[in-house]
C-alpha positions as CSV (number, residue, x, y, z in Angstrom):
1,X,22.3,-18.5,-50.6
2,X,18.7,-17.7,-51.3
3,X,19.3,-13.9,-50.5
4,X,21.2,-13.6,-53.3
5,X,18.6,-15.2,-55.8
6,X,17.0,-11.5,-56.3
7,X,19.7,-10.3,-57.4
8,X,20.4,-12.8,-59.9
9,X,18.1,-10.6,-62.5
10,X,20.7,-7.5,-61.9
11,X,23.7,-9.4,-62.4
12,X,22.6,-10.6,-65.6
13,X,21.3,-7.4,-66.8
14,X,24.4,-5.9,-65.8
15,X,26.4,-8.1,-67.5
16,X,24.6,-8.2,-70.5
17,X,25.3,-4.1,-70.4
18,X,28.9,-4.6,-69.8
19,X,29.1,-7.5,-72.5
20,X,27.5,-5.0,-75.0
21,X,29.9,-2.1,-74.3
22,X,33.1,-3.9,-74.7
23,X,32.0,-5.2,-78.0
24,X,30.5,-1.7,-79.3
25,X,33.1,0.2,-77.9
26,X,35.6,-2.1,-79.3
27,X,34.4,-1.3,-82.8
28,X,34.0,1.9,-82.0
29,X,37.4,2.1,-81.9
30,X,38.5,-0.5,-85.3
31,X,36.1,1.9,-87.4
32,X,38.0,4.8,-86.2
33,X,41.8,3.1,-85.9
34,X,40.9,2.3,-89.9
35,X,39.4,5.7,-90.9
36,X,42.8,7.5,-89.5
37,X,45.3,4.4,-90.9
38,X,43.7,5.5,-94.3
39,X,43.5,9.0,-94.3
40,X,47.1,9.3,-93.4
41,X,47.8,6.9,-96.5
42,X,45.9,9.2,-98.7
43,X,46.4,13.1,-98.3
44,X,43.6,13.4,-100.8
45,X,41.1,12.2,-97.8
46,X,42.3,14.9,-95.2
47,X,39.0,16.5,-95.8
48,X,37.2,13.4,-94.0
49,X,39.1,13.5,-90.7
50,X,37.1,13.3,-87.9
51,X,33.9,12.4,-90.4
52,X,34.0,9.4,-88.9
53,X,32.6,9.6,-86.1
54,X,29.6,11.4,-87.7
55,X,29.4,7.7,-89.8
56,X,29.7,5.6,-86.6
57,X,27.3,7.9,-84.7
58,X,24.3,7.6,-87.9
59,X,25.0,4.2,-87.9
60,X,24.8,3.4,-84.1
61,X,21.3,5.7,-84.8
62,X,20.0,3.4,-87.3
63,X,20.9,0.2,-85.1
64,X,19.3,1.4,-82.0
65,X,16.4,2.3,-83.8
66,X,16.4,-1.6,-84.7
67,X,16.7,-2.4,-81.4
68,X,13.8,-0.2,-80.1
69,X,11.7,-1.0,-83.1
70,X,12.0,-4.9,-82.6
71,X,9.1,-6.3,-80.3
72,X,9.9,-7.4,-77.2
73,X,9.3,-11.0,-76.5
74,X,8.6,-12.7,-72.7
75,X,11.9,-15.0,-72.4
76,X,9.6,-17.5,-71.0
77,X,8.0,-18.1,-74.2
78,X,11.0,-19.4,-75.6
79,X,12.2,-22.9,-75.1
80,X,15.5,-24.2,-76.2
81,X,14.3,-27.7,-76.2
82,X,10.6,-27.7,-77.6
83,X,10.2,-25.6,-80.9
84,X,7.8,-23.2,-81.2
85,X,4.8,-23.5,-83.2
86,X,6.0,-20.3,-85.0
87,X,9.2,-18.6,-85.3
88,X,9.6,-16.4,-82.3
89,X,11.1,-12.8,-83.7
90,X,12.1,-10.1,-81.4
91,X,14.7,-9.5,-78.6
92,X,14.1,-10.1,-74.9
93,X,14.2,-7.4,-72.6
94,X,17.9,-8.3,-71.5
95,X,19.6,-8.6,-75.4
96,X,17.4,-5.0,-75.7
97,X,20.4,-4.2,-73.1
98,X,23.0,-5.4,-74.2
99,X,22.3,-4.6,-78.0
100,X,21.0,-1.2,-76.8
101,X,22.0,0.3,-73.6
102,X,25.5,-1.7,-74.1
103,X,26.7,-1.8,-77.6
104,X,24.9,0.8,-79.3
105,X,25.6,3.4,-75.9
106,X,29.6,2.9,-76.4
107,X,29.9,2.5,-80.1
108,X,28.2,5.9,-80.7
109,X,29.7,8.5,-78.7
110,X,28.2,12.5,-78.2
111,X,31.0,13.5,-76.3
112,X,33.6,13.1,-79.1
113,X,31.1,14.5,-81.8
114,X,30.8,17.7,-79.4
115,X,34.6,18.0,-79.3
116,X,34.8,17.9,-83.3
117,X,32.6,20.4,-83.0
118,X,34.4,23.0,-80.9
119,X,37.6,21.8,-82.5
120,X,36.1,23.0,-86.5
121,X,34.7,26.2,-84.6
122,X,38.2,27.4,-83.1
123,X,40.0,26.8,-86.6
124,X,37.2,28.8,-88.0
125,X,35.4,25.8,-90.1
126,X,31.9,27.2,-89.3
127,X,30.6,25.9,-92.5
128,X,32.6,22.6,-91.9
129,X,31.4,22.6,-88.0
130,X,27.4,23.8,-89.4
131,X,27.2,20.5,-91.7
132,X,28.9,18.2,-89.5
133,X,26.5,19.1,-86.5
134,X,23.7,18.6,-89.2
135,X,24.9,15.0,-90.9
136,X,25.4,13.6,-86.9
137,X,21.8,15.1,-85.9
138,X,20.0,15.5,-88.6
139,X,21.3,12.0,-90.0
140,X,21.1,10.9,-86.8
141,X,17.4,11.0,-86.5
142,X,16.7,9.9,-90.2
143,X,18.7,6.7,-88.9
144,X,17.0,5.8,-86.3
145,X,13.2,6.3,-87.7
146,X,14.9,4.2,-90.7
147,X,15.9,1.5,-88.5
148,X,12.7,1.7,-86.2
149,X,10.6,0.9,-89.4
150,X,12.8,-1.7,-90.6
151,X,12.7,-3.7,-87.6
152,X,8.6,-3.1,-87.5
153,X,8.4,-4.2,-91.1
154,X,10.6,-7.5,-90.7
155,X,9.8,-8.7,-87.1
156,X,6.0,-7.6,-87.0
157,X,4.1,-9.8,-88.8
């Protein structure tokens, strides 16, 4: 049993990853179920298909930028029976992964933004397909520098 006690670290890590991607990609997927159930109630929103994921990808932006803005803090240091002599703020290196590398990674998604993309090309939306690349990257960045300064201002005091 004691060769398996390296490994212990990369189990947990890896779960932690897994745990994070089911939950983000799970949203991922109620934010976009409830953009398209309301769209096709109201023909006046048409024009928004497919903004979604622009939304969900800014948003994942601004909470990974959070995440990476948030100190990291030894898991050690923390004791669930003997409270600290000051309030411990930050996220250990393994909710960094799962909040990070596992929610954040499967709640935003390129691959589908890149798709919208080509889609609004083909049909000849240029200007469409110009502003949407814009609001994902553009936004995307603004989101992320947001969230990285929010995070620095709240949890480093």
């Amino acid at each position: 049993m004691t060769g398996l006690v390296p490994f212990a670290p990369v189990v947990a890590d890896s779960l932690a990853v897994g745990a994070g991607a089911v939950c983000g990609a799970l949203c991922r997927h109620q934010v976009g179920k409830f953009a398209a159930d309301r769209i096709a109630k109201d023909p006046s929103l048409k024009y928004l298909s497919g903004w979604h994921t622009a939304g969900i990808n800014v948003l994942g932006s601004f909470l990974l930028g959070g995440v990476f803005g948030s100190p990291l803090v030894n898991p050690s240091s923390i004791s669930a029976t003997v409270p600290p002599k000051h309030s411990v703020q930050g996220l250990t290196p393994r909710m960094t992964l799962l909040l990070g590398v596992g929610f954040c990674g499967s709640f935003t998604t390129f691959s589908t933004f890149s798709v919208d993309v080509v889609n609004m090309i083909s049909r000849g939306d240029m200007v469409k397909a110009v502003g949407y690349a814009a609001t994902n990257n553009i936004g995307g960045f603004a989101a992320a520098a947001c969230g990285m300064m929010l995070a620095k201002k709240i949890l480093h005091r």
